[in-house]
C-alpha positions as CSV (number, residue, x, y, z in Angstrom):
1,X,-11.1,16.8,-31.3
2,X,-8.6,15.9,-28.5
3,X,-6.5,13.1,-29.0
4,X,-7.3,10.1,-25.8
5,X,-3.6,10.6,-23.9
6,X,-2.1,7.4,-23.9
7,X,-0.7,7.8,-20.1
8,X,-4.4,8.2,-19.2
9,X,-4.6,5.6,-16.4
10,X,-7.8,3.3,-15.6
11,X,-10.3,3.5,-13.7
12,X,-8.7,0.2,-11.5
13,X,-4.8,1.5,-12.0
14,X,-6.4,5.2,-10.3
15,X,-8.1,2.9,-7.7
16,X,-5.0,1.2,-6.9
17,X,-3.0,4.4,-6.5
18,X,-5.2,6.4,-4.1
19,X,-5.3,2.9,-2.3
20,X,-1.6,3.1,-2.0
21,X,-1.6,6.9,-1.0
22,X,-3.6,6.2,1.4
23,X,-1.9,3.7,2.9
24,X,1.4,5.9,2.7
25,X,-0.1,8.8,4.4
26,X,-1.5,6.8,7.8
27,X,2.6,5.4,7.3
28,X,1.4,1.4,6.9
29,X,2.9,-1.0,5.0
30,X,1.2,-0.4,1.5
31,X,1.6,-4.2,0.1
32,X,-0.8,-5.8,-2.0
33,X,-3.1,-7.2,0.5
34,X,-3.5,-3.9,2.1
35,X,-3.9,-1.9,-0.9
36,X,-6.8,-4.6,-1.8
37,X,-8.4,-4.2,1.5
38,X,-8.2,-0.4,0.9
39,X,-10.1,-1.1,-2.5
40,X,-12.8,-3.3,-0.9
41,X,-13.7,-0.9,1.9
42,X,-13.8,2.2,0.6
43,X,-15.8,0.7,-2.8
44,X,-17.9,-1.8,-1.1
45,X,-16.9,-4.1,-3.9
46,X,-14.7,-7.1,-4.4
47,X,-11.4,-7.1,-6.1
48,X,-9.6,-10.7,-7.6
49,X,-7.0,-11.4,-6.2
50,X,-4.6,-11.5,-9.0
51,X,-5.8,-8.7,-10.7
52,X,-3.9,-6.6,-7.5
53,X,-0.5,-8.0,-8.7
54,X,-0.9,-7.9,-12.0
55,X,-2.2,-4.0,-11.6
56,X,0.7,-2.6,-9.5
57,X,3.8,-4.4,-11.7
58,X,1.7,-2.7,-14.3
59,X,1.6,0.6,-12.3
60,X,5.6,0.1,-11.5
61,X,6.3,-0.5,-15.4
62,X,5.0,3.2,-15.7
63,X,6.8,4.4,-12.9
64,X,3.7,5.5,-11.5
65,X,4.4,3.1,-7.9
66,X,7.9,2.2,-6.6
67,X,8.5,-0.8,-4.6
68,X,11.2,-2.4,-2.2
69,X,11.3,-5.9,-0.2
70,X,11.0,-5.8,3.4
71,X,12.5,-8.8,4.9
72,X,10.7,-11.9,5.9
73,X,9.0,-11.6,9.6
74,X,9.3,-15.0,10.1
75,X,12.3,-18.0,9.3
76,X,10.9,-19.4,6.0
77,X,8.7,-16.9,5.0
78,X,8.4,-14.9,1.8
79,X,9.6,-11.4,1.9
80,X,7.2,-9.1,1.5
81,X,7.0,-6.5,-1.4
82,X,5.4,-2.9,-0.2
83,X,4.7,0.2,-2.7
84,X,4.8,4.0,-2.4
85,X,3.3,6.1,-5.0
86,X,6.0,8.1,-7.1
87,X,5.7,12.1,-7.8
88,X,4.8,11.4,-10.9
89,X,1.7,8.5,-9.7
90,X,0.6,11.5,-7.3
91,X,0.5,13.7,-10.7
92,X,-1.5,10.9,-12.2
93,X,-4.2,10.7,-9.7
94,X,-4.3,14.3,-9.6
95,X,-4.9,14.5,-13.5
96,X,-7.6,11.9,-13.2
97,X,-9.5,13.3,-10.2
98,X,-9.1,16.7,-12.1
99,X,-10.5,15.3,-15.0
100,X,-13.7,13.8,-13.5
101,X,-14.4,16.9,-11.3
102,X,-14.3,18.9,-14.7
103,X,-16.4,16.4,-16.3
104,X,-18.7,16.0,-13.3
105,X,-19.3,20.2,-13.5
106,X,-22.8,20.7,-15.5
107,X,-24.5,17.4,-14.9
108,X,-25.2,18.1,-10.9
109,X,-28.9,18.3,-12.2
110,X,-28.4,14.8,-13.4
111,X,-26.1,13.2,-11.0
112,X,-26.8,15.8,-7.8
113,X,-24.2,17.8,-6.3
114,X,-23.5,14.7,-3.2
115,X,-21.6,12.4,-5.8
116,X,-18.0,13.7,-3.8
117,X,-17.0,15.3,-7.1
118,X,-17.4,19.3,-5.8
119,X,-15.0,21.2,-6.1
């Protein structure tokens, strides 16, 4: 038997990657509220708040996302912190969405061949 890896990321942390990456590619600010709205659109499902933050400090701790502050827009505003995914958060995903596909292979009887897994 395999030993679990113990860089495997979560379901949630791979969410909040691909949510980033997106955002990168169509060159918009990837900050938290975006990469939530990402999240929530493409899942159709609802995603607290503070479980965003807490996620991508996470996701920078493991140098998977790195982040910079863009200066504030307006005089007394916050500045606003946006994240890029790093080489090794674009391995990451890649290893996860590898991992499913290979699971996925076998049980199209089961789960049909439109779950978005084919490869």
């Amino acid at each position: 038997m395999t030993p679990v890896q113990s860089n495997a990321l979560g379901e949630f942390e791979v969410l909040m990657l691909m949510a980033a990456l997106h955002q990168n590619e169509r060159g918009a600010e990837a900050n938290g509220s975006a990469i939530r709205a990402e999240i929530e659109a493409r899942t159709a499902r609802a995603v607290p708040r503070g479980s965003i933050y807490v996620t991508l400090d996470r996701l920078e701790d493991k140098k998977l996302l790195s982040s910079r502050l863009l200066p504030p827009t307006e005089k007394g505003r916050r500045p606003k912190r946006v994240f890029r995914a790093t080489p090794a958060g674009v391995r990451a995903v890649k290893a996860a969405v590898s991992t499913l596909v290979s699971m996925h292979r076998g049980l199209e009887p089961v789960l049909g061949s439109g779950s978005g897994l084919d490869s």
